[in-house]
C-alpha positions in Angstrom: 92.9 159.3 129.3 93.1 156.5 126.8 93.2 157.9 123.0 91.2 157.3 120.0 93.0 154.7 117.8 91.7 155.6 114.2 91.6 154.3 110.5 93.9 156.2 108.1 92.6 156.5 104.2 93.0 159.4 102.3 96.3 160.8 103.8 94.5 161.7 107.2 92.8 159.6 110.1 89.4 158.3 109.6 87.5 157.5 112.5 84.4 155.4 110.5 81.0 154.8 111.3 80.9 151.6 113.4 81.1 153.4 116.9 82.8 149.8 118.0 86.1 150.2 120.1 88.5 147.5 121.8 91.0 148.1 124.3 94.9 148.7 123.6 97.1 148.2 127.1 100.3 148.6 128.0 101.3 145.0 128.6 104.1 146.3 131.4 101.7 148.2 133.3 98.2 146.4 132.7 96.7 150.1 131.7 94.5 150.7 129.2 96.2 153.3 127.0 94.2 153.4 123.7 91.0 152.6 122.1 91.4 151.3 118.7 88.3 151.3 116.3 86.8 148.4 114.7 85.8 148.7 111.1 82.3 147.3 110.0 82.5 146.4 106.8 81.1 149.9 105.6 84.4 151.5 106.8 86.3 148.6 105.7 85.0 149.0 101.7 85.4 152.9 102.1 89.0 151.8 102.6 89.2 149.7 99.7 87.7 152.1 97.6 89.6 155.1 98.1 93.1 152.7 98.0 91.5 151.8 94.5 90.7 154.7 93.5 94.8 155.8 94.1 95.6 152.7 92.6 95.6 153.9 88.9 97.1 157.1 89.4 100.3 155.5 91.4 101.3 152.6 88.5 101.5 155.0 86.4 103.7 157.5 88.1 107.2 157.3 86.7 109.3 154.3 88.1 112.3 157.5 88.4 109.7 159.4 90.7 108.4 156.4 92.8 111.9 156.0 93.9 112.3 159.3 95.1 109.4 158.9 97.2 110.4 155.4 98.6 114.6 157.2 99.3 112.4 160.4 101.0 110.4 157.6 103.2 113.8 155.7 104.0 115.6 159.1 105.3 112.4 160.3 107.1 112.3 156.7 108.5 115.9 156.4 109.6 116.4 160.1 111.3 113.1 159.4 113.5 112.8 155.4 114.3 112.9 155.6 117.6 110.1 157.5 117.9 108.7 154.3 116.1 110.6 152.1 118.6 109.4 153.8 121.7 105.3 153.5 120.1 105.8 149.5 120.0 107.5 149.2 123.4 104.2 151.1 125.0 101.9 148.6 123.2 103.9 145.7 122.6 105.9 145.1 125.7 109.3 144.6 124.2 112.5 146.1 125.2 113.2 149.3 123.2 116.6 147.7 121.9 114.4 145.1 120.9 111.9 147.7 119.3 114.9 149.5 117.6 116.4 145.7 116.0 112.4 145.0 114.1 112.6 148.5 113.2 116.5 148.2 111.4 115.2 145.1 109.7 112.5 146.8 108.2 114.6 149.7 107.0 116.6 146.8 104.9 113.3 145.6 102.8 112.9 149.8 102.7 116.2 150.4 100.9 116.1 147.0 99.2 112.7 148.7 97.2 114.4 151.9 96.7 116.4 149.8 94.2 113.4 147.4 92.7 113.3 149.8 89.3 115.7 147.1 88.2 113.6 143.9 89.3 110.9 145.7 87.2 112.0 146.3 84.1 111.1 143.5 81.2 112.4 141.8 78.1 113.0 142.2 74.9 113.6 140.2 71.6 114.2 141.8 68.2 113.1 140.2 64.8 111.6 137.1 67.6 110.1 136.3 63.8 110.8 137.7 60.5 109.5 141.1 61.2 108.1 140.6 64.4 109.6 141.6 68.0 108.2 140.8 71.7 108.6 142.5 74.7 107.4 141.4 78.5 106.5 144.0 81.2 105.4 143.9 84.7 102.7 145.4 85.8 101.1 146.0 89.6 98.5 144.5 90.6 96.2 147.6 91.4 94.9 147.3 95.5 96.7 144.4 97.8 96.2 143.6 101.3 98.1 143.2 104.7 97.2 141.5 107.4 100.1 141.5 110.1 100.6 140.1 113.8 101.5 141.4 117.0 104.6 140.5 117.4 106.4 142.6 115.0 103.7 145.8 114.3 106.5 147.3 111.9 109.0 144.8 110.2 106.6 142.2 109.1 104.3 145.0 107.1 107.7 146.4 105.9 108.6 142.7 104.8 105.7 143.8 102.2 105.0 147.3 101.8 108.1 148.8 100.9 107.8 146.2 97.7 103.8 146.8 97.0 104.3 150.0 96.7 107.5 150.5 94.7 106.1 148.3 92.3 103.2 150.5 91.6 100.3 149.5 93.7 98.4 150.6 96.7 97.7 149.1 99.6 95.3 148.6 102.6 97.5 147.1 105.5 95.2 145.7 108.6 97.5 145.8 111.9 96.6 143.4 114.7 94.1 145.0 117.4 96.5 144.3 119.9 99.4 147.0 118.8 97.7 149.5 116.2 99.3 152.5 116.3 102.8 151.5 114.8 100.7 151.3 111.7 99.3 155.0 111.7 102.8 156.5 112.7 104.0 154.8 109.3 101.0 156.1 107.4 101.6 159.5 108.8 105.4 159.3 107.6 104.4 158.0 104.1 102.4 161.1 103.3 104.9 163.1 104.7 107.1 161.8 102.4 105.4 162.9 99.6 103.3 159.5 98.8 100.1 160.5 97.2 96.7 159.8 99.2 94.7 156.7 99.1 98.2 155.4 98.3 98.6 153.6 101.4 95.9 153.0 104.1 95.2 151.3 107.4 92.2 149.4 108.4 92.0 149.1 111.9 89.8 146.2 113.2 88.9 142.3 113.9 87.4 139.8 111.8 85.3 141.6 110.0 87.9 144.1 108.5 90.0 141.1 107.6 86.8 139.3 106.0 86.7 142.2 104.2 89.6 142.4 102.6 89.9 138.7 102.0 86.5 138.8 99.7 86.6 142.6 98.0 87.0 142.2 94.3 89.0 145.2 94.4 91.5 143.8 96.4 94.3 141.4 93.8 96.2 139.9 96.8 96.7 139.1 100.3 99.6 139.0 102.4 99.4 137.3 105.9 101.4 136.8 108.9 100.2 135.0 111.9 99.3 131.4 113.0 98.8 128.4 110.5 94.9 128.1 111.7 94.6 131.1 110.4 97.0 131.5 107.7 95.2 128.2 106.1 91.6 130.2 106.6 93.2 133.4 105.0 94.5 131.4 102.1 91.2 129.3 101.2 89.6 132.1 101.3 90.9 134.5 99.9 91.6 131.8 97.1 88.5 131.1 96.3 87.7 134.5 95.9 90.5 134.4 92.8 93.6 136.1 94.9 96.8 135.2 95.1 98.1 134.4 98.3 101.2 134.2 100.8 100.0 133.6 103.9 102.5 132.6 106.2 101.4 130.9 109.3 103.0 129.1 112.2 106.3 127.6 113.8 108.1 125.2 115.7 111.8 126.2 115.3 114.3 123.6 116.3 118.4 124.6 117.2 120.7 121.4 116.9 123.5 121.0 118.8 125.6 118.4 118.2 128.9 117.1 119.9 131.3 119.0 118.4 129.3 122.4 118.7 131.2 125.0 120.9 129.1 124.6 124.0 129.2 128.8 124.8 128.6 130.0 121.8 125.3 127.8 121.5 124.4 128.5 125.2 124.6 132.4 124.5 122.8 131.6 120.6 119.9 129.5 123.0 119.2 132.0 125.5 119.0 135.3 123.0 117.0 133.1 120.1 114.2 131.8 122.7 113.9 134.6 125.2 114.2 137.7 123.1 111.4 139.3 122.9 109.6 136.9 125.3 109.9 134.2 123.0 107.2 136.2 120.6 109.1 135.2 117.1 108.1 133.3 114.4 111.9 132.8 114.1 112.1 132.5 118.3 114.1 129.0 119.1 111.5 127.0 121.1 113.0 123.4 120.9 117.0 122.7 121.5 117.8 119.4 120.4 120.9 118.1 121.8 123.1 115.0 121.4 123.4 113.2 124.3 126.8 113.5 125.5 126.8 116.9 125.5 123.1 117.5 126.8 123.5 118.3 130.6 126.6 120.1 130.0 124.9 123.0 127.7 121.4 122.7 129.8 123.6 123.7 132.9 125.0 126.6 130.8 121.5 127.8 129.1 120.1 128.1 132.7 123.2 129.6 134.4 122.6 132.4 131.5 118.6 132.5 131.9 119.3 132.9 135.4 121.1 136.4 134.9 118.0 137.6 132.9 116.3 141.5 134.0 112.6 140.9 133.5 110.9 144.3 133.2 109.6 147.5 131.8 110.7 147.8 128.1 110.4 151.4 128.3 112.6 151.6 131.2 115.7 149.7 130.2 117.3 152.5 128.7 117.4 154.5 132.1 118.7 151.8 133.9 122.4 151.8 133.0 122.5 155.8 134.1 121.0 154.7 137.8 123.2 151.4 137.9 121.7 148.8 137.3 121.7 146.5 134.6 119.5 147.3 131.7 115.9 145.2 131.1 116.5 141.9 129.0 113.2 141.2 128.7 109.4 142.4 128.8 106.0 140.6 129.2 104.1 139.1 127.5 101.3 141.3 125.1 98.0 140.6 126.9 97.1 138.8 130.4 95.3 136.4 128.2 98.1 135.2 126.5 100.3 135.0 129.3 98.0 132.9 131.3 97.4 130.9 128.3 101.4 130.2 128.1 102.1 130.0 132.2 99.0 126.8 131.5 101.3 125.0 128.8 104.0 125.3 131.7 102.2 123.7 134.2 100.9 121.1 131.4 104.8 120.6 130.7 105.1 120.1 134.0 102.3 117.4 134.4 103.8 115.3 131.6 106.9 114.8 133.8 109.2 117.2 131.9 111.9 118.3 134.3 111.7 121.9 134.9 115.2 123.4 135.2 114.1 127.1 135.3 110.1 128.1 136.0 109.5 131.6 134.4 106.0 131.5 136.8 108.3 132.2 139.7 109.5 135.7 138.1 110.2 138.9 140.3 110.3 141.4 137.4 111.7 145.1 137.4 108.1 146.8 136.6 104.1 147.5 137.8 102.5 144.6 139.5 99.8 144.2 136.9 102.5 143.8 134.0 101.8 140.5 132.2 105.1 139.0 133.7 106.2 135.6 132.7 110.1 135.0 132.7 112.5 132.4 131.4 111.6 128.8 131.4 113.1 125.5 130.5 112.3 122.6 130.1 114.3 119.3 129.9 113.7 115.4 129.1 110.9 117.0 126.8 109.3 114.5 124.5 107.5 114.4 121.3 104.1 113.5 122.5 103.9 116.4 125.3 101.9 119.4 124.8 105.0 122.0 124.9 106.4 120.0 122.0 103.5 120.2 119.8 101.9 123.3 120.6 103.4 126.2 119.4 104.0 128.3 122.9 105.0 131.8 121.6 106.2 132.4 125.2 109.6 132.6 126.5 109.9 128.8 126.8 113.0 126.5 125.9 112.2 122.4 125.6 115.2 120.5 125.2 114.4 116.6 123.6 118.0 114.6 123.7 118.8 112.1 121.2 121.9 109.8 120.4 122.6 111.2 116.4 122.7 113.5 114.3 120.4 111.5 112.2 118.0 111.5 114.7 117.9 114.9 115.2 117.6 115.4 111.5 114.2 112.8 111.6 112.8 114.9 114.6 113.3 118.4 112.7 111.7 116.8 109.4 108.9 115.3 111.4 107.5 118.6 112.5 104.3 119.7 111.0 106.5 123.5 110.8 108.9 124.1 108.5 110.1 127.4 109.2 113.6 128.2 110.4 116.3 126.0 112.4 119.7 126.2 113.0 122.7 124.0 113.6 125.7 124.9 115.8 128.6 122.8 114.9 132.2 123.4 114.1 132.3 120.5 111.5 131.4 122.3 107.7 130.6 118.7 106.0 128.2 117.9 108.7 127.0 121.3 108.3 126.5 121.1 104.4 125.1 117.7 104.9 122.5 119.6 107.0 121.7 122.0 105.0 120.7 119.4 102.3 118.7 117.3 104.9 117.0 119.1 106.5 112.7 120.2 105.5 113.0 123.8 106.5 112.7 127.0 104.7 115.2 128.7 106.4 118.2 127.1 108.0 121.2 128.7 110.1 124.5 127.5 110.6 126.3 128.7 113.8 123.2 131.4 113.6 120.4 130.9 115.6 117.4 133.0 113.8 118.2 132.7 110.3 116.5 135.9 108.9 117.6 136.7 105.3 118.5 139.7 104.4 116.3 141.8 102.1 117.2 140.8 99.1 116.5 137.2 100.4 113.3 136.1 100.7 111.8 135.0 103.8 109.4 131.8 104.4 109.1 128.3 105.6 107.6 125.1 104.4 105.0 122.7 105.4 102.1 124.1 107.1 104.8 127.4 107.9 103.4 128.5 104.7 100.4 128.7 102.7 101.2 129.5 98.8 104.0 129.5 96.8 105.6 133.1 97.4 107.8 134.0 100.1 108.0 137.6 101.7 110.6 140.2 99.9 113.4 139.7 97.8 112.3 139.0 94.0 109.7 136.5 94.9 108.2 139.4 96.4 108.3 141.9 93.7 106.9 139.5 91.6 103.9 138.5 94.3 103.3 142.0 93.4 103.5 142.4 89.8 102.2 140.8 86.9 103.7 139.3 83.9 102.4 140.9 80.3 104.2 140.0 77.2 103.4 142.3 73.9 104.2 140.5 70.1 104.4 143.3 67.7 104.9 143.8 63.8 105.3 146.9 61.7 104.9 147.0 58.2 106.9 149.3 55.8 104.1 150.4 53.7 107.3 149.7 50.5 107.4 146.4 51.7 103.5 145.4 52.1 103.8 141.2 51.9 101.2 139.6 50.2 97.9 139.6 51.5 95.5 136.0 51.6 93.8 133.9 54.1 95.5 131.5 56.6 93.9 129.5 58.9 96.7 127.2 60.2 98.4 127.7 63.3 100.4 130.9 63.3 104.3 129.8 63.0 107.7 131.0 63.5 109.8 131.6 60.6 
């Protein structure tokens, strides 16, 4: 029988009051597995108000004793993640490797917080003014909210969290419908780690929980994850309603190869960047832009490689090896919906005349009939003006556009309305550098095809990639999260009272 999917405030589950429930499937087996709850926006301030009710309480704990909860969270975390792993396999559809890679990034932004005491601490100047010092401090922000995606139901809230709450606040994450109970498991772990209640909370729900979070006054920011229609709702919204803002929204990744690129290396860099995961990444390579004189060499490898792909049951592949047979590559897609919505922009590739070296439609995949199978597909000859360019797919589709330079392949990348990762695979280091400087991305790879920082990075793109000025993590991060306060203070020796008298001029530095 499916299970209840609940609400967590409070350090327990919280079923609410709306009685509303939406289905949760396993997208390899096309069963209904859970019932998440929908918050009306009486559960949804409930939420809020116990989250700001812990607010207080948690800045001012001790910075000393905040980082012994986060380091109990991280070695919790660590012994048991793929209990984690194997929870968004079941709901998600992607392989448990996969599962276990989102999970490891995570733990960086995790560790990188056990160590923000340091990013935290302030200023000071002595005798600023004759007598007078000044000090700055950061502060947190009191309640801030998550919304995340599907595609990654653990790293991208741990891209925030981790931060939020090391710096002091407390926090009301929002999982996607689609994948909820990633979300619980870490809310369960977080209290066992000794984080106090109404410290960190889960909303489950649609629009209205999301609503709600974007207009409560008792919420100081938002963080967001998910595509740019949305991400440019969730940031005029939540704007107007005097919050700051990263929202971070879609993508259109480019990977240039040019002529002196070795051909393997970017073959095997094409395949894993825009079929892992089934091409669900922000960071997934969807467009391969090749010179020309090398194009049909390195489509003939990409597909020879796709060709080899195990399409299947995620939460099989680790069995396979032990019967003999090669392990599961890949899973489906997350919802029928979406992969009839991404099989349509094939066949709508197909109809513009792009050449179709390798239809995923055609796919004989290791798992139930009533998965939501899809497999490789490329594309060739793509151009600019065809829907699979200018849609973002979010499916396991490759379009390769040729060109004759490197400088047109530049103008293509800057052209994009996205601007958040690429990569170039060259063996030349000037042309390299030159692209680095070029190119209108917020993230750019050399020789590395999904340019993730590290933690103490921060993550984000430009262009309509991003709404606001803050990336995810790293310091821009903990100081999304924080507040600047700076304190001017004199203290009079009562031997040494100055003169008293009126001034009314400007107050001055001496």
């Amino acid at each position: 029988m499916p299970t209840t999917i609940t609400h967590w405030v409070d350090g327990a589950p919280f079923e609410g009051t709306s009685g509303q429930l939406a289905d949760v499937t396993n997208p390899a087996t096309g069963v209904v597995s859970g019932r998440v709850v929908l918050a009306s926006e009486r559960d949804a301030q409930h939420v809020i108000s116990r989250a700001s009710a812990a607010a207080p309480g948690w800045a001012t704990t001790s910075i000393a004793r905040r980082t012994q909860v986060m380091f109990g969270f991280r070695e919790l975390f660590n012994a048991r993640k793929d209990e984690l792993a194997v929870i968004i396999t079941a709901e998600h559809g992607k392989v448990h490797s996969d599962a276990v890679g989102e999970i490891t990034r995570g733990l960086e932004v995790v560790e990188f917080a056990c160590g923000v005491g340091h990013l935290l601490k302030g200023s000071y100047s002595d005798n600023a003014s004759t007598g007078v010092d000044v000090h700055s401090r950061r502060e947190a922000l009191g309640v801030v909210g998550i919304i995340s995606p599907f595609n990654f139901p653990a790293m991208v809230p741990m891209w925030f969290f981790p931060v939020a709450i090391a710096a002091g606040n407390a926090v009301v994450l929002k999982p996607s419908e689609k994948d909820p109970s990633a979300a619980l498991w870490l809310a369960a772990l977080w209290t066992e780690a000794g984080l106090p209640d109404g410290v960190f909370n889960v909303l489950q729900g649609d629009k209205v929980a999301v609503d709600a979070l974007l207009d409560s006054p008792e919420v100081s920011s938002i963080s967001f994850v998910g595509s740019t229609p949305i991400a440019q709702y969730v940031y005029e919204r939540a704007s107007r309603a005097g919050k700051r803002v990263q929202a971070l929204g879609g993508a259109k990744n480019h990977m240039v190869v040019l002529g002196d690129a070795d051909l393997d290396l970017a073959a095997d860099a094409a395949v894993n960047a825009g079929f892992g995961s089934a091409g669900e990444r922000c960071m997934a390579i969807s467009v391969l832009v090749a010179i020309d004189h090398v194009a049909d060499d390195l489509v003939d490898k990409i597909a020879q490689r796709a060709r080899t792909l195990v399409i299947g049951d995620g939460g099989t592949a680790r069995t396979d090896s032990d019967a003999g047979e090669k392990e599961v590559d890949m899973g489906p897609l997350v919802t029928r919906a979406h992969r009839d919505r991404v099989a349509g922009l094939i066949a709508s590739g197909e109809e513009a005349g792009a050449k179709v070296v390798l239809d995923g439609r055609e796919v004989r995949a290791r798992g139930e009939a009533d998965g939501f199978w899809l497999g490789p597909t490329i594309f060739d000859h793509v151009s600019t003006a065809m829907e699979i360019y200018t849609e973002e797919i979010f499916g396991p589709v490759l379009c390769v556009i040729r060109v004759a330079s490197y400088a047109e392949a530049v103008a293509l990348v800057n052209a994009n309305p996205y601007g958040n990762g690429t990569a170039v695979f060259t063996n030349d280091g000037g042309a390299a550098k030159r692209f680095e400087t070029d190119v209108q991305v917020g993230m750019i790879g050399v020789n590395v095809p999904v340019p993730v920082p590290v933690a103490y990075y921060s993550f984000g793109g430009w262009k309509r990639s991003l709404f606001g000025d803050t990336h995810a993590h790293g310091v821009e991060g903990v100081h999304f999260f924080t507040r600047g306060k700076v304190v001017t203070s004199r203290w009079i020796d009562p031997s040494d009272r100055p003169q008293g008298g009126l001034e009314l001029g400007f107050p001055r530095n001496d």
